[in-house]
SEVEXFI-930032 format. One record per residue: residue in one letter; x, y, z of N, C-alpha, C, O, CB in turn. Coordinates in steps of 0.05 Angstrom, whole numbers, padded with zeros to 5 digits, always signed. Glycine has a CB too. Layout:
BEGIN
AXYZXYZXYZXYZXYZ;...
//
This chain:
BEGIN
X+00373-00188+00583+00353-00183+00563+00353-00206+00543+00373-00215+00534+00359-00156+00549;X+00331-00214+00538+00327-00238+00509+00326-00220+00475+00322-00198+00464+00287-00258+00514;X+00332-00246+00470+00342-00236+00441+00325-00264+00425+00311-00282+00434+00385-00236+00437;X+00336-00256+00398+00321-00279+00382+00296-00282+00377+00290-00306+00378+00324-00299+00392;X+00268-00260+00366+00245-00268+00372+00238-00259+00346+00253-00245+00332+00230-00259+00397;X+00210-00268+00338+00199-00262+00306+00180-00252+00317+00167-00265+00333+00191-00286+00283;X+00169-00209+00308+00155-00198+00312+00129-00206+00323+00117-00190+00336+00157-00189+00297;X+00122-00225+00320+00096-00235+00328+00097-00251+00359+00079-00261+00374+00086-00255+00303;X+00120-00250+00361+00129-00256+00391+00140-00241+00405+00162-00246+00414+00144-00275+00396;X+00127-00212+00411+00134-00191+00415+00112-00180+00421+00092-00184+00407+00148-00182+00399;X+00111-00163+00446+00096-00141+00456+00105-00113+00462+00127-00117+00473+00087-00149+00478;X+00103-00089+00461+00109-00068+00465+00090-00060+00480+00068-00067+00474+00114-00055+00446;X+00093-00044+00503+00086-00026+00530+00089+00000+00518+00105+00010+00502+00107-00030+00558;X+00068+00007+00529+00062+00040+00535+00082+00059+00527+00076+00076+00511+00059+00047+00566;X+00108+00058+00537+00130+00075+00529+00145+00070+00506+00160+00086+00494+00148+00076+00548;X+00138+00037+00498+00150+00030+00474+00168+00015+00472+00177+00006+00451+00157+00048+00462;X+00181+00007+00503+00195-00018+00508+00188-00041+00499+00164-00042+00494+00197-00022+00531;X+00201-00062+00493+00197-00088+00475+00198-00116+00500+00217-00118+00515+00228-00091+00446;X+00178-00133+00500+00178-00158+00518+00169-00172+00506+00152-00168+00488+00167-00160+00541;X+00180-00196+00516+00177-00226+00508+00149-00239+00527+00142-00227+00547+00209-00244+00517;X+00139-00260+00519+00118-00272+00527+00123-00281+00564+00106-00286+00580+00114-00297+00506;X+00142-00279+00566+00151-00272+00594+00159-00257+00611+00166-00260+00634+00162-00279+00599;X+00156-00234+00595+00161-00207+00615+00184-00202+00608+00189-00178+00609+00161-00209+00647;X+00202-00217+00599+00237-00205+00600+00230-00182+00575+00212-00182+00558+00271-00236+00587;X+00255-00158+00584+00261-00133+00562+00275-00153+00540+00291-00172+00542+00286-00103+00574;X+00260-00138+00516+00273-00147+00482+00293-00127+00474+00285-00104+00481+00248-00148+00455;X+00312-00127+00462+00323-00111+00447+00314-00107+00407+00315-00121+00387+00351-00122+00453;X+00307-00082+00412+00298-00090+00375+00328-00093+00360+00344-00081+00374+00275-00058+00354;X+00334-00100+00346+00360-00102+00331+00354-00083+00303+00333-00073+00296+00366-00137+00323;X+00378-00082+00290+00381-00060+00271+00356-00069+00249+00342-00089+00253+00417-00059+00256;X+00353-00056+00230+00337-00064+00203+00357-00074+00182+00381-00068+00183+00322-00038+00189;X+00344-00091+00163+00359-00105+00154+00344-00126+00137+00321-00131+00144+00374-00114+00175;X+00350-00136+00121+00328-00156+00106+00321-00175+00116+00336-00190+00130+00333-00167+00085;X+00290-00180+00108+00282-00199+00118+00297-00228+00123+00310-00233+00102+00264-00199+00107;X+00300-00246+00139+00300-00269+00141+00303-00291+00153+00324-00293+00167+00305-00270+00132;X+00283-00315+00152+00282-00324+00174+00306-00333+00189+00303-00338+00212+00267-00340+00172;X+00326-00335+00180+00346-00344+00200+00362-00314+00223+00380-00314+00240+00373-00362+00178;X+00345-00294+00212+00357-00279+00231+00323-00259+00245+00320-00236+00253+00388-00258+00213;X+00303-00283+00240+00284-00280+00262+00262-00254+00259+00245-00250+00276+00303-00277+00288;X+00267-00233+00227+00268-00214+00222+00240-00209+00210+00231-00186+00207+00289-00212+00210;X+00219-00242+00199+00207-00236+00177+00183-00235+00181+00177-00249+00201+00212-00250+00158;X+00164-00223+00169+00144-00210+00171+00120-00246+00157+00126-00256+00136+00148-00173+00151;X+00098-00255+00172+00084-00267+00157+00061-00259+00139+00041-00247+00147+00078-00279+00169;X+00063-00264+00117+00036-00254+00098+00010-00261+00110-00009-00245+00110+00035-00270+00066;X+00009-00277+00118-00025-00275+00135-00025-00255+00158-00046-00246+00167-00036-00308+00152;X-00003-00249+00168-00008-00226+00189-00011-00199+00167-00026-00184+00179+00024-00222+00215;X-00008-00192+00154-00001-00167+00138-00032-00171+00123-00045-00150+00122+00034-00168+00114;X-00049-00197+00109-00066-00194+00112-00093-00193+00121-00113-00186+00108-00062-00194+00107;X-00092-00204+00155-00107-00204+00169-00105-00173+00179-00128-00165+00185-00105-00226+00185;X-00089-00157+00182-00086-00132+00184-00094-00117+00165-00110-00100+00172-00065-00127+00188;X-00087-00118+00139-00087-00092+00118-00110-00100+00095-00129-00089+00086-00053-00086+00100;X-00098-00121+00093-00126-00140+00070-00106-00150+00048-00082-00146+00048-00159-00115+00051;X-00122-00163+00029-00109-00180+00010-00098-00158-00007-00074-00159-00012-00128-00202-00004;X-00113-00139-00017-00112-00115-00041-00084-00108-00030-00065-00112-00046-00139-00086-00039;X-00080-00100-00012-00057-00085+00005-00035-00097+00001-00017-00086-00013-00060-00085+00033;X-00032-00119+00013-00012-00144+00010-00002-00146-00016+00021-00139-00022-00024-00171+00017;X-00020-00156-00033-00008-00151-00065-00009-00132-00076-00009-00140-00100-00016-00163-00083;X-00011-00109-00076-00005-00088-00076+00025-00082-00073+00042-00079-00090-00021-00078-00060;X+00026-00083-00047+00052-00077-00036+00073-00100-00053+00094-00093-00065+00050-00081+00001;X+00062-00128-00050+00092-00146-00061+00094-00127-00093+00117-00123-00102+00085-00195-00068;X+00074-00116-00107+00075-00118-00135+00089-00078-00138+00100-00068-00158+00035-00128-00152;X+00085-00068-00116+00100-00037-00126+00116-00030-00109+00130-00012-00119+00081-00012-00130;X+00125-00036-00081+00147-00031-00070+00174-00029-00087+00185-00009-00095+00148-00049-00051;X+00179-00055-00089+00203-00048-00106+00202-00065-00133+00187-00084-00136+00231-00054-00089;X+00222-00056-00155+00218-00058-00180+00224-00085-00174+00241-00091-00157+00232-00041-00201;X+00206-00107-00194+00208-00137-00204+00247-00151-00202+00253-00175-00199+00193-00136-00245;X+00271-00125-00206+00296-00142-00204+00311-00134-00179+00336-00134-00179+00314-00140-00229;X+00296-00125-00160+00312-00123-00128+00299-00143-00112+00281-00157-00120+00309-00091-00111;X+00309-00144-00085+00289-00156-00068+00270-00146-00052+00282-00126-00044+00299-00169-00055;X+00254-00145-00044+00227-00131-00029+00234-00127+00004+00232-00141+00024+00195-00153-00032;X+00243-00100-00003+00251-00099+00034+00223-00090+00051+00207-00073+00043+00280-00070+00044;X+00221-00106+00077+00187-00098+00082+00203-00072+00100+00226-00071+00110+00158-00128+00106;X+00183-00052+00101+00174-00029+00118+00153-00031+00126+00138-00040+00109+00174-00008+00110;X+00139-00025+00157+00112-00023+00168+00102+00004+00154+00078+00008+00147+00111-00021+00202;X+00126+00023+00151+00103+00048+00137+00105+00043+00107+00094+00060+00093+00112+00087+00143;X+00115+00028+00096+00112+00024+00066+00083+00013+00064+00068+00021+00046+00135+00004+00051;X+00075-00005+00083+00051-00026+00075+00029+00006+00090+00011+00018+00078+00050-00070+00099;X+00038+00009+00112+00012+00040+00121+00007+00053+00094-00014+00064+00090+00027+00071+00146;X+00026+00053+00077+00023+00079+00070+00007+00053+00038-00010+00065+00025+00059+00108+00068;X+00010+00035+00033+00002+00022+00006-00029+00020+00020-00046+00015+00003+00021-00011-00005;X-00038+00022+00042-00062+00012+00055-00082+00045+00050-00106+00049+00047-00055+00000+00096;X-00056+00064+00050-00075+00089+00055-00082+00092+00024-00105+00096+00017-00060+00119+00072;X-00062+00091+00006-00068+00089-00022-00096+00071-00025-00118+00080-00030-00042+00075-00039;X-00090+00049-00020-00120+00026-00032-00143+00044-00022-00162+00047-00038-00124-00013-00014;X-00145+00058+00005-00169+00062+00016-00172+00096+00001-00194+00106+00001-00167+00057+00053;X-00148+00109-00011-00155+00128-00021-00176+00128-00044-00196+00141-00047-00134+00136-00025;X-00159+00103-00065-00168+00101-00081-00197+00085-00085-00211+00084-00106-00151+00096-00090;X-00201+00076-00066-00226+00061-00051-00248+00088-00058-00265+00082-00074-00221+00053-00011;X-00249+00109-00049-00260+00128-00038-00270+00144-00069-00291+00152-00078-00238+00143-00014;X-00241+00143-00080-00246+00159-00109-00277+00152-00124-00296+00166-00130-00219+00148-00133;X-00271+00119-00126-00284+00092-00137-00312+00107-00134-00328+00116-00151-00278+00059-00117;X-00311+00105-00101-00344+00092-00092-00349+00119-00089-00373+00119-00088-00351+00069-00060;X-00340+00149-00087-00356+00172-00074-00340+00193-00092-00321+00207-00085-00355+00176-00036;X-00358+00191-00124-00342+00211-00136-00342+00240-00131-00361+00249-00118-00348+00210-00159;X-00331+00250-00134-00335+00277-00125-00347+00292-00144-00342+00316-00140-00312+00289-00118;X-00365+00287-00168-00386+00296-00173-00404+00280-00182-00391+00259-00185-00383+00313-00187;X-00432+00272-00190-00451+00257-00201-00443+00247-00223-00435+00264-00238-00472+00269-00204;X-00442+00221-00232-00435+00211-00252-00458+00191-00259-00466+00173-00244-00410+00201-00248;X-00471+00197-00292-00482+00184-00300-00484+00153-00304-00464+00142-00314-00481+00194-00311;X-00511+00132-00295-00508+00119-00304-00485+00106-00319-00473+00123-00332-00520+00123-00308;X-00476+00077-00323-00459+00069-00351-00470+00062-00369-00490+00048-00366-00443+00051-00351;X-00461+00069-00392-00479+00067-00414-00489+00094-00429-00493+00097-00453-00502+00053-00404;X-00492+00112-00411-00507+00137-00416-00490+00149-00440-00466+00144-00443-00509+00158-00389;X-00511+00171-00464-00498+00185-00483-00481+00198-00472-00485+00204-00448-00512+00199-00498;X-00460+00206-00485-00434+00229-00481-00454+00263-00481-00460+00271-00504-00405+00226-00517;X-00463+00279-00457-00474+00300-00468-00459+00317-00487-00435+00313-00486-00482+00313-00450;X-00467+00335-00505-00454+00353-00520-00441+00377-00508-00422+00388-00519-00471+00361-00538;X-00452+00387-00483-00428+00399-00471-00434+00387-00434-00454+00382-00422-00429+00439-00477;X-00406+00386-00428-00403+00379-00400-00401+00391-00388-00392+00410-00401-00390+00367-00393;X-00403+00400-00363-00396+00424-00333-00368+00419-00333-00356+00398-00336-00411+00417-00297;X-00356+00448-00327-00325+00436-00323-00326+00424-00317-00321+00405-00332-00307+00442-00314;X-00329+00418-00292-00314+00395-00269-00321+00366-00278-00309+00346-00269-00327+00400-00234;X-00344+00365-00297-00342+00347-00305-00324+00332-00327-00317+00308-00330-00358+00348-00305;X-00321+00354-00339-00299+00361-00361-00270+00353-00353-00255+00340-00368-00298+00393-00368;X-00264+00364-00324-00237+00360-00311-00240+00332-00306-00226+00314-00316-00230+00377-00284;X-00257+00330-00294-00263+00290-00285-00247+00276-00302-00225+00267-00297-00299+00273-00293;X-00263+00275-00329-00265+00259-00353-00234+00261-00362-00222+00240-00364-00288+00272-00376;X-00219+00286-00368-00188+00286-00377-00172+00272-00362-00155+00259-00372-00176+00310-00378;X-00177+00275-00332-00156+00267-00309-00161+00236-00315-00141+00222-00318-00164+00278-00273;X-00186+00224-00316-00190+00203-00318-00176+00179-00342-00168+00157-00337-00213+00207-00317;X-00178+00195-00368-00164+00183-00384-00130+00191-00386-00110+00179-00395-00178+00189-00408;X-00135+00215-00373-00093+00218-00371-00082+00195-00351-00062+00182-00354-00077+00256-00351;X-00102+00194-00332-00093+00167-00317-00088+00139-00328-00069+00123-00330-00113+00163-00300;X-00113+00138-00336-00115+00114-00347-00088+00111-00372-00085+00088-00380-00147+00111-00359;X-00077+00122-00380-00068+00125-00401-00037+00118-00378-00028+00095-00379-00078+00154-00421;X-00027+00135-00364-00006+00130-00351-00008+00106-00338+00013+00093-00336-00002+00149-00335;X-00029+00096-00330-00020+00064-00310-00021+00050-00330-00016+00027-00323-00042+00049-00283;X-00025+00051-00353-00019+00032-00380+00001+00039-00387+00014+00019-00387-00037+00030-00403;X+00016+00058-00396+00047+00056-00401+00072+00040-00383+00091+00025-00388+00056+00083-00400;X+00058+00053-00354+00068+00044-00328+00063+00005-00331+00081-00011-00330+00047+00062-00300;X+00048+00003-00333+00047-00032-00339+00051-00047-00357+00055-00072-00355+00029-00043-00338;X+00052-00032-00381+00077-00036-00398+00098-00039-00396+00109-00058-00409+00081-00023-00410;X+00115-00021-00376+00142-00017-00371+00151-00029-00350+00175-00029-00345+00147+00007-00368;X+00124-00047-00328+00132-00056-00310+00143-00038-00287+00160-00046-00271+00146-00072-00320;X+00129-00006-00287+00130+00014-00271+00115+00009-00244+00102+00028-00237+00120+00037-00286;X+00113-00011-00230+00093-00007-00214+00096+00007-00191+00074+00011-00180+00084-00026-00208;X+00121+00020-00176+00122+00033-00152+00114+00068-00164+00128+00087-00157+00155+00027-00136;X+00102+00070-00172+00095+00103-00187+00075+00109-00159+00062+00092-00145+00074+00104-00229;X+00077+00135-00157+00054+00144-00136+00037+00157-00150+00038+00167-00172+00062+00162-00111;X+00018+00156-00130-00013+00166-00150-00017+00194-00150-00039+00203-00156-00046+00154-00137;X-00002+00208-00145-00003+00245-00148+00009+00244-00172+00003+00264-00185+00016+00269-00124;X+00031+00224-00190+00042+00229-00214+00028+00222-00235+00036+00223-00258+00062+00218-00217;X+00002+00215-00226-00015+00212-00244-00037+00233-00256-00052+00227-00275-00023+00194-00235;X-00039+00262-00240-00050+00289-00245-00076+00287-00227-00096+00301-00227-00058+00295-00279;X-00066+00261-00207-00100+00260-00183-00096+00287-00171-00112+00296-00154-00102+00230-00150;
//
């Protein structure tokens, strides 16, 4: 079996077995931090030709806090990809009609519009403490989404 290869020189089969550009069986080796001398490391243009730029920095900036080192996971970046596209979704397809910007504040709102508007500033209000504090791995359910 061969040994020694950087993920991108690597194929997996159907059952999930690992081969080299020649057919020989790979062994995956333990997890472990990245680095290149032990063949391990993930390239940033692969991560964003895959996930996108948002994603990528995303991920370097909330995985782990600014004084450890950034261990990669494939489901850490899945799961920072499903966040962007969650929050993608919030953005572009509110879940109720939202006025124009600019528009007067009406004098009374529909609940739900009412709920909108609180969640929105309790949020906003938490990812500004959070970036204050240099909180960035917080998940977005702790925010009252």
């Amino acid at each position: 079996m061969a040994s020694g290869f950087f993920p991108e020189e690597v194929e997996t089969d159907s059952t999930g077995r690992l081969f080299d550009a020649a057919g020989r069986e790979v062994i995956a080796g333990r997890h472990e931090k990245m680095s290149k001398s032990k063949r391990n490391v993930v390239g940033l243009d692969a991560i964003v030709d895959t996930y996108g730029a948002d994603t990528a920095r995303l991920y370097l900036l909330s995985d782990s806090p600014p004084e450890r080192d950034l261990e990669w996971t494939e489901t850490g970046i899945e799961g920072i990809w499903r966040y962007v596209n969650r929050l993608w979704r919030t953005v572009s397809e509110p879940p109720v009609k939202l006025p124009p910007p600019g528009s007067p504040i009406p004098s009374h709102l529909p609940s739900e519009v009412g709920a909108l508007r609180r969640t929105t500033h309790k949020t906003i209000a938490a990812v500004t403490d959070d970036l204050d504090k240099f909180r960035f791995n917080r998940r977005w359910r702790e925010y009252g989404s």
